[in-house]
C-alpha positions as CSV (number, residue, x, y, z in Angstrom):
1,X,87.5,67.2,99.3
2,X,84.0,67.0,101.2
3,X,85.8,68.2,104.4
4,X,87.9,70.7,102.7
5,X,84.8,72.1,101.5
6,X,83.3,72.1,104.9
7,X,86.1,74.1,106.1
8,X,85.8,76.6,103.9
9,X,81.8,76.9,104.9
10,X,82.7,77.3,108.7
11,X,85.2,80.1,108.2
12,X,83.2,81.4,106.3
13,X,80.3,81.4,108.4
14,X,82.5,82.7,111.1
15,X,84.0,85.9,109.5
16,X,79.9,86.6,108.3
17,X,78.7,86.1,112.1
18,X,82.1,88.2,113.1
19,X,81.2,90.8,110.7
20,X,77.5,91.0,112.4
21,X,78.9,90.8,115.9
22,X,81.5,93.8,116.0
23,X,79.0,95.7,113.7
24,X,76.2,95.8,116.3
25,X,78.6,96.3,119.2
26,X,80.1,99.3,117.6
27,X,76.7,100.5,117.0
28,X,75.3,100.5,120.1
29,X,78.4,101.7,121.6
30,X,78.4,104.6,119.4
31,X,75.0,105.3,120.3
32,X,75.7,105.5,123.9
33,X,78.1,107.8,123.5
34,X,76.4,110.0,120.9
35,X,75.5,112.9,123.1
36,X,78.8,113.9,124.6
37,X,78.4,117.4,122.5
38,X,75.2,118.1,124.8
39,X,77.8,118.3,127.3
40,X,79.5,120.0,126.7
41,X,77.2,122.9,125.3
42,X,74.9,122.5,128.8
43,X,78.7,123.3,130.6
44,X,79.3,126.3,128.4
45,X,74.9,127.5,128.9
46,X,76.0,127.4,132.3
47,X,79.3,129.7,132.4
48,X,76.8,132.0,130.3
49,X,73.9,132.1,133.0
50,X,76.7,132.4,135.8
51,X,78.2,135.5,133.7
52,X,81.4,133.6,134.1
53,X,84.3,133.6,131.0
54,X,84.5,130.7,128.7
55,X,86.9,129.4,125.9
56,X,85.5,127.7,123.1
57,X,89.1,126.7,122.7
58,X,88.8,124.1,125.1
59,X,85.7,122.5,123.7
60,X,86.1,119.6,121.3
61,X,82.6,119.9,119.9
62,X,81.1,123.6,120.3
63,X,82.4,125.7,117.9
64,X,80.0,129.2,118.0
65,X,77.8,130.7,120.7
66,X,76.0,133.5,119.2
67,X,72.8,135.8,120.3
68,X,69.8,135.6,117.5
69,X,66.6,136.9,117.8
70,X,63.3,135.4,116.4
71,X,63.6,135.9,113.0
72,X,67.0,135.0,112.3
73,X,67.8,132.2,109.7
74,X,68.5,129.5,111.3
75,X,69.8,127.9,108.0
76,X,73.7,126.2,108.3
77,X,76.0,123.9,107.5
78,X,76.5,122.5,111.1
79,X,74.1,121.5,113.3
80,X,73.3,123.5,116.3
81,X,71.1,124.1,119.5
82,X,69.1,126.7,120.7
83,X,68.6,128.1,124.4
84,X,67.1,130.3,126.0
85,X,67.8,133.2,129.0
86,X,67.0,136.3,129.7
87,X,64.5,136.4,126.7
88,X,67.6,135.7,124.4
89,X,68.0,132.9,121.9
90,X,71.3,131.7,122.2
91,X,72.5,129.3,119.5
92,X,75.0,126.4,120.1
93,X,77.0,125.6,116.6
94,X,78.6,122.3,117.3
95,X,79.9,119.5,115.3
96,X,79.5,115.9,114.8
97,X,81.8,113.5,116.1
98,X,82.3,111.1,113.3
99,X,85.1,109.1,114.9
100,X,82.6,105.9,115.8
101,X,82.0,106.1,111.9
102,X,85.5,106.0,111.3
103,X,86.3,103.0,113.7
104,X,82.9,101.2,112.2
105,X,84.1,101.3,108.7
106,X,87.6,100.5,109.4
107,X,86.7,97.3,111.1
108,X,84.4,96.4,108.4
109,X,87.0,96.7,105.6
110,X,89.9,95.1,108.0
111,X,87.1,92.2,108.4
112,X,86.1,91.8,104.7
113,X,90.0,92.0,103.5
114,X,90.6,89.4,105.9
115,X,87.9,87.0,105.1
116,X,88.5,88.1,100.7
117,X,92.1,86.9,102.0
118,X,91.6,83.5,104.1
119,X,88.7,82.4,101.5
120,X,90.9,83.0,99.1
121,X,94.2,81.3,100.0
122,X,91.4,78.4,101.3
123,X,90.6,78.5,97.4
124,X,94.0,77.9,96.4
125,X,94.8,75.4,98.3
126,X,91.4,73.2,96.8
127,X,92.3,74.1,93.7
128,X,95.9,73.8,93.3
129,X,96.7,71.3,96.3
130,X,93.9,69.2,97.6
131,X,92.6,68.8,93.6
132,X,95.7,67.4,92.1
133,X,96.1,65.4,95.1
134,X,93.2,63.3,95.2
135,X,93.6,62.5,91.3
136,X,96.5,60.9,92.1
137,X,95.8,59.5,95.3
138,X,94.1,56.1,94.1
139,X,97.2,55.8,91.6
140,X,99.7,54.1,94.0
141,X,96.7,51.6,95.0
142,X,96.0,51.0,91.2
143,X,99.2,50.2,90.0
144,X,99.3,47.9,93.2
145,X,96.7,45.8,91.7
146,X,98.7,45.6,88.1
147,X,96.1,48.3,86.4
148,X,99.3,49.8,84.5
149,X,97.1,50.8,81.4
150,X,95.3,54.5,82.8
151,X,97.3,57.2,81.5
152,X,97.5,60.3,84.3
153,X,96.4,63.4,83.2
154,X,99.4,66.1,83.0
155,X,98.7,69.0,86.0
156,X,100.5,71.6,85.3
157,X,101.1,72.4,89.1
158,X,103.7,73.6,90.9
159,X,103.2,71.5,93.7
160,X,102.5,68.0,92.3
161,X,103.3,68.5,88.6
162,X,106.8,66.4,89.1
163,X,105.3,64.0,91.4
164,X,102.5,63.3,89.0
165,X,105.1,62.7,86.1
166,X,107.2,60.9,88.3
167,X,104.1,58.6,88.8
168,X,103.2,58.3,85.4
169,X,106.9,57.3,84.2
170,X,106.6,54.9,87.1
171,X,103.6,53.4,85.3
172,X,105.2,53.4,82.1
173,X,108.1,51.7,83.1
174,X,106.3,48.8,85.2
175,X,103.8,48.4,82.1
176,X,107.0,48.1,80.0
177,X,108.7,46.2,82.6
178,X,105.3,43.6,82.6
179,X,105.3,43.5,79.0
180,X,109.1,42.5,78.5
181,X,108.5,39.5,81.3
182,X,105.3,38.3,80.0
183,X,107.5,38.1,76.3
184,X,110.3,36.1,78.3
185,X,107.8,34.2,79.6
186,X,105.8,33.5,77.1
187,X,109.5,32.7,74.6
188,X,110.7,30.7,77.6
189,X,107.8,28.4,77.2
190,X,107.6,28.3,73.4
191,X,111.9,27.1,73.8
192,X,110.8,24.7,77.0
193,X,108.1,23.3,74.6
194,X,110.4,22.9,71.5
195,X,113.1,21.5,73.4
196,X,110.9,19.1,75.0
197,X,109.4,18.3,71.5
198,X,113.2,17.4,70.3
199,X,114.4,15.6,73.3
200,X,111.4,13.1,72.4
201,X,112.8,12.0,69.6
202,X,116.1,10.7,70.8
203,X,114.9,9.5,74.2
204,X,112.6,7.0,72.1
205,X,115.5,5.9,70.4
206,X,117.4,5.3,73.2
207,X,114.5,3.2,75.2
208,X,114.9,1.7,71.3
209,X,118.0,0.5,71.1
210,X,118.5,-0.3,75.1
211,X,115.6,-2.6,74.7
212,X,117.3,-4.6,71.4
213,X,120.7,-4.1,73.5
214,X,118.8,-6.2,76.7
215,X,117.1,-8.4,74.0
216,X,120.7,-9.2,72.5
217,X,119.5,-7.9,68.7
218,X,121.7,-6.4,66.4
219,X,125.5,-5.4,66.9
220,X,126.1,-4.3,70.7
221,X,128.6,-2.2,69.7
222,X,126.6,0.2,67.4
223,X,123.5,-0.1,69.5
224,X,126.3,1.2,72.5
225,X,127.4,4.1,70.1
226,X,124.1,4.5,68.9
227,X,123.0,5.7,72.6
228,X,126.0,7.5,73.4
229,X,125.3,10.0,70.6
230,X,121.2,9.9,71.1
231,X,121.9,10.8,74.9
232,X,124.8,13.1,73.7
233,X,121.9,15.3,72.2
234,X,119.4,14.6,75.0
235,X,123.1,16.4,77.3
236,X,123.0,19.0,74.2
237,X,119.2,20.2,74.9
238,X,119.7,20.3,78.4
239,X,123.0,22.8,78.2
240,X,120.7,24.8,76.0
241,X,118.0,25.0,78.5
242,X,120.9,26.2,81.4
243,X,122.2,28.4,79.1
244,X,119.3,30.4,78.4
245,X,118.6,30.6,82.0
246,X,121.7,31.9,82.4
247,X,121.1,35.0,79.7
248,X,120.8,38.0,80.8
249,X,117.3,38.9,81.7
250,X,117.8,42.3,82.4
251,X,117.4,45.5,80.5
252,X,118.7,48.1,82.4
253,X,119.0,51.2,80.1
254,X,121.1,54.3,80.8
255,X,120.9,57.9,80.3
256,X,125.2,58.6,80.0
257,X,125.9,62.2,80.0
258,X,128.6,63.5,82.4
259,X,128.1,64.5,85.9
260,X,130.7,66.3,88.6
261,X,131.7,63.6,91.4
262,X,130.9,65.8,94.5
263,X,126.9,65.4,92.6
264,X,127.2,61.8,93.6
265,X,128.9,61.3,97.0
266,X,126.6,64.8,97.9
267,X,123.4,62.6,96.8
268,X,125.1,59.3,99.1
269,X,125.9,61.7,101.8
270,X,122.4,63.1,101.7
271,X,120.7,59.1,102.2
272,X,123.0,57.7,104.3
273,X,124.2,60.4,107.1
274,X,120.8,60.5,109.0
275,X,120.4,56.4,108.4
276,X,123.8,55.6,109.3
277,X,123.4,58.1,112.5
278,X,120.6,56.2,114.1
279,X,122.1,52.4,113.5
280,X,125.0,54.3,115.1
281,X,127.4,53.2,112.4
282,X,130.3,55.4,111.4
283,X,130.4,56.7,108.2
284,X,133.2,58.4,106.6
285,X,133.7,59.9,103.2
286,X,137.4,60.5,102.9
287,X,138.4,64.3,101.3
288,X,138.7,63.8,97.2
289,X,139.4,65.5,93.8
290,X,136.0,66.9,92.4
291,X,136.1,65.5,88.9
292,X,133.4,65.3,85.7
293,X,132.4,61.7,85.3
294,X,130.9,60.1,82.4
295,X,127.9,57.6,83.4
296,X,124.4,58.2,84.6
297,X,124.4,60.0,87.4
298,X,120.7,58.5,89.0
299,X,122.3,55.1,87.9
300,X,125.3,55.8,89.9
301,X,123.7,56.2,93.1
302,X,121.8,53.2,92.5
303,X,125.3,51.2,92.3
304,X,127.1,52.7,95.8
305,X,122.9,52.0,97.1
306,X,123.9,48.4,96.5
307,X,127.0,48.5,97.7
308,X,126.2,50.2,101.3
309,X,123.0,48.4,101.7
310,X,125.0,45.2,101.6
311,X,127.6,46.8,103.9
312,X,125.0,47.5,106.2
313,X,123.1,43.8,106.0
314,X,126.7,42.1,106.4
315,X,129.1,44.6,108.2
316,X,129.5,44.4,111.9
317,X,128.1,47.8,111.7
318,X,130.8,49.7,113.1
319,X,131.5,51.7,110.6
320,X,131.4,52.1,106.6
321,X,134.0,54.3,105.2
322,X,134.0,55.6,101.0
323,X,137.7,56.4,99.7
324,X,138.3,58.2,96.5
325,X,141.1,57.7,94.5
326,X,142.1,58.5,91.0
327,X,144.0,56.4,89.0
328,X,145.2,57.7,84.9
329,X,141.7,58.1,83.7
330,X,139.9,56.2,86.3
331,X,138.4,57.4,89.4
332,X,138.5,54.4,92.1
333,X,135.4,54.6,94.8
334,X,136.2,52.1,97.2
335,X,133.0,51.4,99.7
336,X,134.8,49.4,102.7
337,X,132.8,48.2,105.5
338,X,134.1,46.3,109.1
339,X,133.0,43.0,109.7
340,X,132.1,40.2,108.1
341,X,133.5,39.8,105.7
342,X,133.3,37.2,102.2
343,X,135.6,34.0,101.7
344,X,138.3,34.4,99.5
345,X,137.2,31.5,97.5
346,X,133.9,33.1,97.0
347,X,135.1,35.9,95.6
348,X,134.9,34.7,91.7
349,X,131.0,34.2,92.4
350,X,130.3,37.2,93.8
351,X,128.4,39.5,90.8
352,X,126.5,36.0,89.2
353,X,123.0,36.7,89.2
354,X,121.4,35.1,91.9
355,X,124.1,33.7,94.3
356,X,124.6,34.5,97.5
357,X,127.5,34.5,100.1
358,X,127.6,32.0,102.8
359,X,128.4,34.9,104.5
360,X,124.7,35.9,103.9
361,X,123.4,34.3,106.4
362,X,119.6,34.7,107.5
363,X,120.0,37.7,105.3
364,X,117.1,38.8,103.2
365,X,117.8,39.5,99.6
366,X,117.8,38.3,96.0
367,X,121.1,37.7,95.2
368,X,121.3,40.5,92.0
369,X,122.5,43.6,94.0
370,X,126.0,43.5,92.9
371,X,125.0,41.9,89.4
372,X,123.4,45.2,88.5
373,X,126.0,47.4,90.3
374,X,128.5,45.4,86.9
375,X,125.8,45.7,84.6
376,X,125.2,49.7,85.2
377,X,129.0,50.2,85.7
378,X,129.8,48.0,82.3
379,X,127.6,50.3,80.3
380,X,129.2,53.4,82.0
381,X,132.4,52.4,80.6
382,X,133.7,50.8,84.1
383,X,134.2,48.1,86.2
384,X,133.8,46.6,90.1
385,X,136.2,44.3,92.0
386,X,135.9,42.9,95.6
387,X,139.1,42.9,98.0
388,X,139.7,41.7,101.3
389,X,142.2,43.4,103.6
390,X,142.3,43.0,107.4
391,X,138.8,41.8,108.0
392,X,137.3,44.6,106.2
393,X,135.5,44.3,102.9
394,X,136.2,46.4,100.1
395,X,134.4,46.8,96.9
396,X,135.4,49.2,94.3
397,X,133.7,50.3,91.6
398,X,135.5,51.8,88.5
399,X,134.0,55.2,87.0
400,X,135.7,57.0,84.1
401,X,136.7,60.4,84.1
402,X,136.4,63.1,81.2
């Protein structure tokens, strides 16, 4: 804002040192050429003293030459010179030439209207640009350091007044997002701690009844079924535990309204042409039915995002075509990419949260791409499958038409 500011003083300094510049040039230009009606009337003086003819016609700035004697009024509108000869006073009417004045005051109000008009715009842009923009420019570096509580003040500004939403439901939803892990975190612990608490018990009495089992005490038989069905519970507690790491942990929530299918492939086209272009991979979205779709549209592109990145990180990068096809009340998008490709037997795991292929190689990534792309599908009322067919990899995902 401090250099902005400075800015505007230079211009502004510039148009005012402008303004003095072309204002004394004029000037003194004018003034030097002032006298051009003296001229002009010394030229016609001398045709007179020379008894030779003359034509006021041609004269841009004498306009009468007339005789008076010494008592005439010398009162008018136009100012005038007086010469003599021959004993004769012989006036020179002639008019100003207010051209220079003209041209002066032009300038002038071409320089003001262009300074009004720079300083101006130079205004606007503080106001309306660099303003919003530096109230929002430590938010990315605050919610970087988890500061998710400070609420963004609404700009009404035609410039930034999405992006600043956009930013403050991007706080929202990480605060929310922070909130709902540190409640799984904090039940995870409260179930680790009870479970712990109730494994205790029978543990004890198995260390109980193995030590009167070594010592010979009591029947051997009960003490065997005894520990059977004491560890049986100790097996029970741990199940629970894998279970609940196995819940969903999740909560992806969806906006499902209906949206035409040349919306999505137009927003996948849009990403991936340019990115596609410069890994010099073909990409090839194969002619289709427009259709209305019910789902989340912004959803939507987040599944085939997942599906291309992955074509991308595991294809051979050749190419990475989409095919549409419509099946009853099902439109199939098949994204099928060249390469490598996943074991058949692998298949099954494919959409479990964190699993990934042996095909995956050195690979970055988290193992829940595909999980979410059947979560988000699932609550859009449709499905995805995986095929293999001639060392290319295929996976659909199922949308449902209207």
């Amino acid at each position: 804002m401090l250099n902005f500011n400075k800015i505007i003083f230079i211009i502004t300094v510039i148009f005012a040192l402008l303004f003095v510049s072309v204002n004394i040039f004029l000037l003194n230009y004018s003034n030097s050429n002032n006298k051009h009606y003296l001229v002009e009337i010394n030229r016609v003086f001398d045709r007179i003293v020379n008894n030779d003819d003359y034509d006021l016609s041609d004269c841009r700035y004498v306009k009468k030459v007339s005789v008076i004697s010494e008592d005439s009024d010398f009162d008018d509108n136009d100012p005038y010179v007086i010469k003599t000869y021959n004993s004769e006073y012989i006036k020179f009417t002639y008019s100003n030439d207010n051209s220079s004045n003209q041209v002066l005051i032009i300038v002038n109000f071409c320089i003001a209207l262009t300074a009004v008009i720079t300083i101006s715009i130079l205004f606007y842009i503080k106001l309306k640009i660099i303003k919003p923009f530096n109230q929002v420019s430590e938010m990315p570096y605050t919610l970087s350091k988890g500061n998710l509580t400070k609420n963004l003040k609404e700009e009404k500004s035609r410039f930034f007044g999405k992006f600043i939403w956009g930013l403050d439901m991007l706080r929202e939803t990480l605060e929310q997002r922070k909130m709902n892990e540190l409640a799984l975190v904090k039940e995870k612990k409260m179930l680790i701690l009870s479970i712990s608490h109730d494994i205790k018990t029978p543990l004890s009495a198995i260390k109980l009844y193995t030590k009167a089992l070594s010592q010979g005490l009591g029947d051997s038989a009960e003490t065997s079924y005894k520990i059977t069905h004491n560890a049986d519970k100790i097996e029970s507690f741990v199940n629970d535990i894998i279970k609940t790491s196995k819940e969903d942990f999740l909560n992806i929530e969806l906006i499902n309204s209906e949206f035409y299918l040349s919306e999505l492939t137009g927003k996948i086209s849009d990403y991936y042409t340019d990115k596609l272009e410069l890994l010099k991979t073909e990409f090839i979205i194969q002619a289709y039915d427009n259709c209305l779709i019910y789902g989340d549209i912004e959803r939507s592109v987040e599944v085939f995002q997942n599906i291309i990145e992955n074509a991308i990180k595991y294809g051979d990068g050749k190419s990475i075509t989409i095919d549409i096809k419509r099946e009853e009340d099902c439109c199939l998008v098949t994204v099928a990419n060249s390469g490598n490709t996943l074991p058949e037997e692998e298949i099954v795991h494919a959409f479990d949260s964190f699993w990934r292929g042996s095909n995956a190689k050195s690979q970055k990534g988290s193992g829940l791409g595909l999980y979410i792309c059947r979560k988000i599908l699932t609550q859009m009322k449709g499905d995805i499958f995986i095929e293999i067919n001639d060392g290319n990899t295929n996976v659909t995902a199922v949308l449902k038409i209207l």
